[in-house]
Residue frames as qw, qx, qy, qz and C-alpha x, y, z in Angstrom:
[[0.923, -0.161, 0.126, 0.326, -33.13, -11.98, -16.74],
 [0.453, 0.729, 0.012, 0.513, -31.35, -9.41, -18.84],
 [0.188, -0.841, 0.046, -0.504, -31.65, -6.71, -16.17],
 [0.892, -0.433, 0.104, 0.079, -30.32, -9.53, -13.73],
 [0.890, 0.136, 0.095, 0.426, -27.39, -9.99, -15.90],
 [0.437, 0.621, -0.130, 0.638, -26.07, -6.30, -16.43],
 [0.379, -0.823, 0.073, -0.416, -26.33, -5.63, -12.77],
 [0.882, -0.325, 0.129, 0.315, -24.29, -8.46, -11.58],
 [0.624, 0.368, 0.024, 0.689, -21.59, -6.90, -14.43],
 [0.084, -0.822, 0.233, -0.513, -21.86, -3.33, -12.94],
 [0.571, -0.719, 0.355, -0.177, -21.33, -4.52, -9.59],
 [0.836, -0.225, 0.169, 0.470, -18.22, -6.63, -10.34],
 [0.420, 0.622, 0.035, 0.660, -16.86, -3.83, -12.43],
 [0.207, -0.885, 0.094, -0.405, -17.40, -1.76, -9.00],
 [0.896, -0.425, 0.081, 0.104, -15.96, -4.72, -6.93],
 [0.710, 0.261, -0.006, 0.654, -12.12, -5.03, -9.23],
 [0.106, 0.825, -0.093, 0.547, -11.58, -0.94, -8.15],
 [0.552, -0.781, 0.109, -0.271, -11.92, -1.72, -4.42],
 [0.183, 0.557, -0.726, 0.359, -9.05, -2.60, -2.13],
 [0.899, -0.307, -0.218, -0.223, -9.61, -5.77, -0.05],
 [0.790, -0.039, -0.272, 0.548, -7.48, -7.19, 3.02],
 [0.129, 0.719, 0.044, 0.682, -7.08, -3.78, 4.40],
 [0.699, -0.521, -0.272, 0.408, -5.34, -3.28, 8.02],
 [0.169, 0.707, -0.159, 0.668, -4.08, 0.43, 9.11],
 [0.587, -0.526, -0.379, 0.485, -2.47, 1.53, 12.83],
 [0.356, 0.693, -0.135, 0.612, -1.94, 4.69, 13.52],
 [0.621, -0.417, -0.437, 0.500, 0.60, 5.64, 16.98],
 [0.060, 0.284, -0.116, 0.950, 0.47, 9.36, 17.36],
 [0.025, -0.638, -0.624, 0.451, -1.87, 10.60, 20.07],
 [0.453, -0.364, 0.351, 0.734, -1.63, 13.30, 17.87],
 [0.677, 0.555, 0.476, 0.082, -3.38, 14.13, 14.49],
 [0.311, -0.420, 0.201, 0.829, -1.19, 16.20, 12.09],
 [0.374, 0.662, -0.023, -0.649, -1.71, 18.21, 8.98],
 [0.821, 0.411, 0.392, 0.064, -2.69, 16.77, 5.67],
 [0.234, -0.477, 0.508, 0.678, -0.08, 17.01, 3.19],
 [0.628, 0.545, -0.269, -0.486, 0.12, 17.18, -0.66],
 [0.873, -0.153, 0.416, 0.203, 1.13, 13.65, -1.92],
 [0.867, 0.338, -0.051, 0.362, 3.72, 15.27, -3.76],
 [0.012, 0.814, -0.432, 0.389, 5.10, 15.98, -0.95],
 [0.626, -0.599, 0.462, -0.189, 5.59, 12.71, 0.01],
 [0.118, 0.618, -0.716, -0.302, 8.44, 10.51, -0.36],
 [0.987, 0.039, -0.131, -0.081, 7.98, 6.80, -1.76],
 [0.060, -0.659, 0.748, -0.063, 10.88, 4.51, -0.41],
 [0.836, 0.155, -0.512, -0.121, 11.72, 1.19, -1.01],
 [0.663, -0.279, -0.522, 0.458, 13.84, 0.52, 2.78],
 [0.401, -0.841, -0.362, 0.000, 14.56, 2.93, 5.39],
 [0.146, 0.955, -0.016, 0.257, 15.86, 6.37, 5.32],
 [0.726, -0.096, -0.482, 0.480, 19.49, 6.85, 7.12],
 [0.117, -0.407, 0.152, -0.893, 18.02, 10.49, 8.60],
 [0.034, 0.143, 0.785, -0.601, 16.59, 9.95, 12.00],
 [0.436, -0.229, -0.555, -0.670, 12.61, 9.52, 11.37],
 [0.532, 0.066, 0.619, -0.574, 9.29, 8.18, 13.99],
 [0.037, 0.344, 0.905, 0.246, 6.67, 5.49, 12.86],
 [0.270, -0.042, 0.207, -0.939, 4.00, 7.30, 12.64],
 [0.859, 0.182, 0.147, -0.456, 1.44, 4.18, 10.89],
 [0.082, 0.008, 0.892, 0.445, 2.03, 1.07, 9.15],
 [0.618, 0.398, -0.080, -0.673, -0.62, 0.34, 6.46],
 [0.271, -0.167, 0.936, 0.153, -1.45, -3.12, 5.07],
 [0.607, 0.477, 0.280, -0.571, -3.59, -3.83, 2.13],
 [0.429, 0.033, 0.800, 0.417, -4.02, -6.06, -0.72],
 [0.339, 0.616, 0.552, 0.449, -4.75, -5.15, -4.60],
 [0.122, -0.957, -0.135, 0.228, -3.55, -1.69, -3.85],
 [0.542, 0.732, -0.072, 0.406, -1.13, 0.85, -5.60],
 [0.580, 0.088, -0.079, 0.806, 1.96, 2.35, -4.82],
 [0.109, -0.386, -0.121, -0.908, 0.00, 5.92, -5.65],
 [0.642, -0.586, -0.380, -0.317, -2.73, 4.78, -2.94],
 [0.770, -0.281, -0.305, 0.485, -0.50, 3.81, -0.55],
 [0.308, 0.094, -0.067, 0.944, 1.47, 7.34, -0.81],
 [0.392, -0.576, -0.267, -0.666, -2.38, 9.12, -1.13],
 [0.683, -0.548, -0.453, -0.166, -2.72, 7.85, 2.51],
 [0.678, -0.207, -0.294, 0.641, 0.39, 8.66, 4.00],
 [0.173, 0.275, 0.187, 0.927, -0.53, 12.18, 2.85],
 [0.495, -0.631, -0.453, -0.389, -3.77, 11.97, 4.39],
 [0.714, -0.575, -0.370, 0.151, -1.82, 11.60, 7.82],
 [0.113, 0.956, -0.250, 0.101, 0.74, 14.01, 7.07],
 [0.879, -0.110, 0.145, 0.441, 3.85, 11.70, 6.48],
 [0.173, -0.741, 0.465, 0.452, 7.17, 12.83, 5.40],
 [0.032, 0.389, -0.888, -0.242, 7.90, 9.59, 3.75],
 [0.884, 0.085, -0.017, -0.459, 6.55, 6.10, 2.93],
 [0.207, -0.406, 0.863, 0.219, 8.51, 3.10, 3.23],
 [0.851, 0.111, -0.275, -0.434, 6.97, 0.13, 0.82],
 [0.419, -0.250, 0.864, -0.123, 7.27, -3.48, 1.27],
 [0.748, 0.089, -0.576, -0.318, 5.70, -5.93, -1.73],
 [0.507, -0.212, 0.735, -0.397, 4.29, -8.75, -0.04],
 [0.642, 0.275, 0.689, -0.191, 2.82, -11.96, -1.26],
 [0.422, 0.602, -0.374, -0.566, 2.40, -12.25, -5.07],
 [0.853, 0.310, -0.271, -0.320, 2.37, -15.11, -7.94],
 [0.471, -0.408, 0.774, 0.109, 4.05, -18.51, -7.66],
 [0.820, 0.253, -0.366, -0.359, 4.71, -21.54, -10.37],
 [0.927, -0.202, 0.288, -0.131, 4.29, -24.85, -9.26],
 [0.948, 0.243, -0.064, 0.198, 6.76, -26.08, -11.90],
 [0.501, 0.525, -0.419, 0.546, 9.94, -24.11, -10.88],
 [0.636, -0.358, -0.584, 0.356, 11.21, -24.75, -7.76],
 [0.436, -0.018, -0.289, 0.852, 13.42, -21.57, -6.79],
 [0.012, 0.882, 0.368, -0.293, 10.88, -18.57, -5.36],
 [0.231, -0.629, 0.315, 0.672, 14.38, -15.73, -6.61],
 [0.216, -0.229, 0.760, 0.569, 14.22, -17.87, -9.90],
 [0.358, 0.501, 0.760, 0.209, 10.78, -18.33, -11.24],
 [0.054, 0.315, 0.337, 0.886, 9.10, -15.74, -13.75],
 [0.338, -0.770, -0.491, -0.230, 6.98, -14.37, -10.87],
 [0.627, -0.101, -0.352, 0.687, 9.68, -13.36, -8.81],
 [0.162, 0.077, -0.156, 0.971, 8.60, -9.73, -8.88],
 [0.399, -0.469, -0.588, -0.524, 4.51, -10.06, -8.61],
 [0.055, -0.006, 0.688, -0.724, 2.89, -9.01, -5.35],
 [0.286, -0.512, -0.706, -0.397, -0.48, -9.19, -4.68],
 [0.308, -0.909, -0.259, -0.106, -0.25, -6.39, -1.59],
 [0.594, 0.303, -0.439, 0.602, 1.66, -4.22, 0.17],
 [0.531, -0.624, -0.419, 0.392, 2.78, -3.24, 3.72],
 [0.276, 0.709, 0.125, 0.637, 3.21, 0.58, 3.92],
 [0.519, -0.537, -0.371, 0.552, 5.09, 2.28, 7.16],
 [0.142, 0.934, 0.018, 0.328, 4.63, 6.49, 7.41],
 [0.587, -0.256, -0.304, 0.705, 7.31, 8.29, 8.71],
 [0.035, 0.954, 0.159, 0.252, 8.02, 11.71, 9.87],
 [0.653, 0.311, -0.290, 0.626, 11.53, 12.59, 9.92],
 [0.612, -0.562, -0.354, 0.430, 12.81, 13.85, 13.09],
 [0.080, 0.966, -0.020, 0.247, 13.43, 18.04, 13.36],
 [0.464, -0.850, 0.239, -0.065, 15.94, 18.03, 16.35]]
């Protein structure tokens, strides 16, 4: 029963790491060159230099630093985030106003690849 019990704990310790909810497109016919991911940019809205979609990414319980690790994988320029979804309290009304206001619980992640010409 022991041996029952510390194996269920590893495997939920292995389970909290993983990323769940997890939706990727990618529109190039294309495949480009991996970048370093610190060579790519993190943004919060969208660049005013002329840019392509290159993917969107969508995944819950995921980082910022993941999110950027992938855009690198596809050889972005950029990243655009998007927080999505995240905590609510039942007892305040306003969504802008309650002490969750800034919690996400995933985000939506669009590569770019800034335009040469």
């Amino acid at each position: 029963m022991r041996q029952f019990i510390v194996f269920i704990s590893v495997i939920c310790l292995f389970l909290t790491g993983c990323v769940i909810g997890e939706a990727n497109r990618y529109y190039l016919k294309e495949k480009l060159s991996v970048k370093d991911i610190k060579e790519v940019e993190v943004l919060r809205e969208a660049p005013p230099r002329p840019y392509i979609i290159i993917a969107d990414f969508q995944a819950s319980q995921i980082t910022v630093k993941q999110m950027r690790k992938r855009a690198a994988e596809i050889g972005a320029d950029a990243v655009i985030i998007i927080p999505v979804g995240g905590w609510y309290s039942r007892s305040e009304v306003w969504a802008g106003d309650d002490k969750y206001s800034n919690s996400y619980t995933g985000l939506i992640g669009t590569a770019i690849k800034y335009k040469t010409e």
